[in-house]
N, C-alpha and C positions, 0 to 999 in steps of 0.2 A: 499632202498625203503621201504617204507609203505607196507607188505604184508595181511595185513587184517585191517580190522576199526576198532579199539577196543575202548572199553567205556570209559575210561580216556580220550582218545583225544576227542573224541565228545562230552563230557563233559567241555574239554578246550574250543572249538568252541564257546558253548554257552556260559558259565559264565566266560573265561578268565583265569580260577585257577583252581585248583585242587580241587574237590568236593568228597567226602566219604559220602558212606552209611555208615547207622548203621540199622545192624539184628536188627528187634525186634519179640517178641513174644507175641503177644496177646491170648492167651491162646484160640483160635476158636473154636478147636478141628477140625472131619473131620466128613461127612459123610461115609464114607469107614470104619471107625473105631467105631461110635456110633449105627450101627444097621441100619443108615437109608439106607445104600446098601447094605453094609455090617460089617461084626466086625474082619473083620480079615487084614483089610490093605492090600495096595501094597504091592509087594513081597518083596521089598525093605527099606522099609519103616522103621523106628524105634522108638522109643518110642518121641526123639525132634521135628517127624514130618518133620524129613529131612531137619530141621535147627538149629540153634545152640543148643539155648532150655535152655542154659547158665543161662539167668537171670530170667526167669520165674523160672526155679527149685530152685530159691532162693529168691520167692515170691517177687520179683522187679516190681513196674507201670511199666508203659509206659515211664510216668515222669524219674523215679529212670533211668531204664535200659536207657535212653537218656544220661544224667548228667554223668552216669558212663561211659558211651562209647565214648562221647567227651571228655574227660580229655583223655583217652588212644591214640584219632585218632591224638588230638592235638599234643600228643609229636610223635607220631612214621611219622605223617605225615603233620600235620603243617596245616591243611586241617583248615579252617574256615567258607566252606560250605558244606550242607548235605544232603542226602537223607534220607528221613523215608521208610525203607525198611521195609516191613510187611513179614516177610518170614517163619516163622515154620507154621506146616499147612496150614488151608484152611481161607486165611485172609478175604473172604466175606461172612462166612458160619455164618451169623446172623442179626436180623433185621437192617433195612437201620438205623434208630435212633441209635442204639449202634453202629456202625461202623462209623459212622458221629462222635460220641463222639469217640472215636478212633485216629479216624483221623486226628481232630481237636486236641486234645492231642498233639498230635506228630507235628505237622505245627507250635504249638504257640512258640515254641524251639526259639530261638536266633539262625541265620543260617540256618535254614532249607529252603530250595528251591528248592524241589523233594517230589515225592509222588512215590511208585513203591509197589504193590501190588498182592504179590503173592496169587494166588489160584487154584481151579480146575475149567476149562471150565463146566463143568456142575451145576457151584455156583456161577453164575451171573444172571442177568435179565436186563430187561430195568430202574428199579428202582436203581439198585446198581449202572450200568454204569452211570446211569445219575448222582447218587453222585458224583462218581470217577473225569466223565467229570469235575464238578465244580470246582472240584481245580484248573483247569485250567488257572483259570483266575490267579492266583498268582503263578502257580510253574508250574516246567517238571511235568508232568505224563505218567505215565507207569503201565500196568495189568500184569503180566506175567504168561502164563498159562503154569503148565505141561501136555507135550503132550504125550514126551517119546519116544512113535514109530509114523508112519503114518499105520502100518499095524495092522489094529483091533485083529488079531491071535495071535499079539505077547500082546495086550492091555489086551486081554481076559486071554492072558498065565500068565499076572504077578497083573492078579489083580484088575487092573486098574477101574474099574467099571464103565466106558463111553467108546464110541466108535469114530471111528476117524470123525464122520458127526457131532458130540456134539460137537470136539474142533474146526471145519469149520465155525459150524453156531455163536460160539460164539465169533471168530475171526472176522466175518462179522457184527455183531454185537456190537461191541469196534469200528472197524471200522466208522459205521454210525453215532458213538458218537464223532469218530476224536479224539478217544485215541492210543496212540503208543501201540502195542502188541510186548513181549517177549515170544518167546516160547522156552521152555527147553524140552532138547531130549536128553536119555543117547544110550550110545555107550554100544556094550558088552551085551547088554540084551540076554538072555536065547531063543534059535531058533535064533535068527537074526545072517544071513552070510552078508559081507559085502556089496551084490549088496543091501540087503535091506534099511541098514544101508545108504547107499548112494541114496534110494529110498526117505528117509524121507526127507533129503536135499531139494532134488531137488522141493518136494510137496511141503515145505515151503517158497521156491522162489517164486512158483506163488499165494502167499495169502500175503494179507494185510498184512503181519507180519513186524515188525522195524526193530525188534532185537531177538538173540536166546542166549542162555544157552547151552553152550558144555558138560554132565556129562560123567564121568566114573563112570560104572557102578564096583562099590566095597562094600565089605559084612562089613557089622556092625552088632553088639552082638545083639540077641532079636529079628531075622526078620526070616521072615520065608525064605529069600535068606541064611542066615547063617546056616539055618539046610540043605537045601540042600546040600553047601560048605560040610559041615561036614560027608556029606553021600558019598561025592565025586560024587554028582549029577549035579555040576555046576563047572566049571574052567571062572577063571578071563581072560581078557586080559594082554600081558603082558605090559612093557613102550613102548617099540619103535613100538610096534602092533599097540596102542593106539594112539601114534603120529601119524605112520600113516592112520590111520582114521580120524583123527581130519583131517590131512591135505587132503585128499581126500574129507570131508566135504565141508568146506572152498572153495577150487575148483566150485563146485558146488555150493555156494550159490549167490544168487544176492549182485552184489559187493557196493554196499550201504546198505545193512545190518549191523546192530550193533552188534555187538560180544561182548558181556556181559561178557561170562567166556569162558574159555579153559578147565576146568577142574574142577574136584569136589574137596571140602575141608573137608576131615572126620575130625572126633575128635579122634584123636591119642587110646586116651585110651578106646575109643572102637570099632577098628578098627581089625575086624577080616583078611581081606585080598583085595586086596594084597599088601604087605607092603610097595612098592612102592608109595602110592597111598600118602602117609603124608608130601612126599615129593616136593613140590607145586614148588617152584623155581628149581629144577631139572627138574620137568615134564613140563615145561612151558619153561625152555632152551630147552628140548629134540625136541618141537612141532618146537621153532624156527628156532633152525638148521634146523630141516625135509625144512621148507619150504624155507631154503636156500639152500639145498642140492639138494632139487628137483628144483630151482629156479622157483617158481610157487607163486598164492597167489590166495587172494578172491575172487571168479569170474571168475577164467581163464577158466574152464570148462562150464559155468553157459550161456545157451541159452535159448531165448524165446518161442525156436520153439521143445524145449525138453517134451516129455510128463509128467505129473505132476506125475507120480505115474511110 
């Protein structure tokens, strides 16, 4: 049986084939990182902006990093359509005009038939969404906010410089424009016991939201989560911990929700802990089994009449 909806199939639904993003990095930057809330970033955070950060650090366009990343998707996956995944920082942190050339960039590709547009709930407006919306008329679209936690304590604990009313209003908000929202939540974060962890779940079942992002929360060189690691002020979850939260997740969320990831993808060589964590096809059997072991799946927990918080 099918135990969760995951983004490939609902990707075959609509186009028929097998569709691939491609990261890109438009170099945005972040509010959280330039002053304007603050300069010292999420707790997490690292210098790619918690995405590849690959092609920009080798001065690549838009254009370049496209051309290179379809030569690699064709051979390993055969894939002939694509998403323009905007994902190292904060991809709407600048005027509507630049982001529209952006965008546009990225769309005039051969294959492209996706927009997906990572940023922070607090780096929208009615102006951007109204961009965003536009694509619509020729491709999927997708926003995806990180949200993290649903509990402001633990928001405040790592940094995050918004609170959980900012990523509400800005999900209702995408809504009104009839864009699909992704929102991404890590697991593991500093304070959070698992009822809370399964708190955020639940919250984001009763919000407009399509689709989520499953992270493990694991340390990488340069952040201030890696000093703490180092002081022995923070311990990782371990693999099978982590499955099972993922699958207790899952449980809980509304069972037509899009499951984007299971898991985060570091870059090996700067990956301080836990070493588990590089291991993407281990940790993505581990999840499977769980939820064949526990014979459960998407939804089985997930009621209407459950309190949101």
């Amino acid at each position: 049986m099918q135990r969760y909806r995951d983004f490939n199939t609902y990707l075959k639904e609509i186009f028929g084939e097998r569709v691939q993003k491609i990261s890109l990095d438009a170099g945005l930057g972040c509010p959280n990182r330039d002053g304007t809330i603050s300069r010292e970033g999420c707790l997490f955070c690292d210098r790619r902006g918690s995405g590849t950060g690959a092609f920009i650090d080798e001065g690549l366009s838009i254009d370049q990093q496209i051309v290179r990343a379809k030569e690699v998707i064709r051979k390993r996956y055969k894939a002939r359509k694509f998403i323009a995944y905007f994902q190292s920082f904060t991809n709407t942190y600048a005027p509507v005009p630049r982001l529209k050339s952006l965008y546009d960039q990225a769309l005039a590709h051969k294959g492209m038939v996706g927009l997906s547009v990572a940023t922070r709930p607090d780096c929208v407006d009615s102006d951007i969404l109204g961009l965003i919306r536009s694509y619509q008329r020729d491709c999927l679209v997708w926003i995806e906010y990180g949200l993290q936690s649903s509990h402001d304590a633990t928001l405040k604990r790592i940094h995050r410089g918004h609170d959980v009313a900012r990523f509400e209003k800005s999900v209702y908000m995408a809504a009104d424009q009839g864009i699909n929202v992704c929102a991404h939540i890590i697991l593991g974060l500093p304070g959070e016991d698992r009822e809370m962890m399964l708190g955020t779940a639940r919250y984001l079942s009763f919000l407009p939201v399509q689709g989520i992002k499953i992270h493990l929360l694991y340390v990488v060189k340069g952040t201030p989560l890696a000093e703490r690691y180092h002081t022995k002020d923070f311990k990782c979850l371990g693999r099978d911990e982590y499955a099972n939260l993922v699958v207790d997740v899952l449980e809980r969320l509304s069972p037509g929700m899009v499951i984007q990831r299971l898991t985060g993808d570091p870059v090996s060589s700067e990956l301080v802990a836990p070493a588990w964590a590089i291991e993407k096809q281990i940790n993505l059997r581990c999840i499977r089994d769980t939820l064949e072991r526990r014979d459960t799946w998407q939804g089985r927990l997930f009621q209407t009449s459950t309190a949101r918080k």
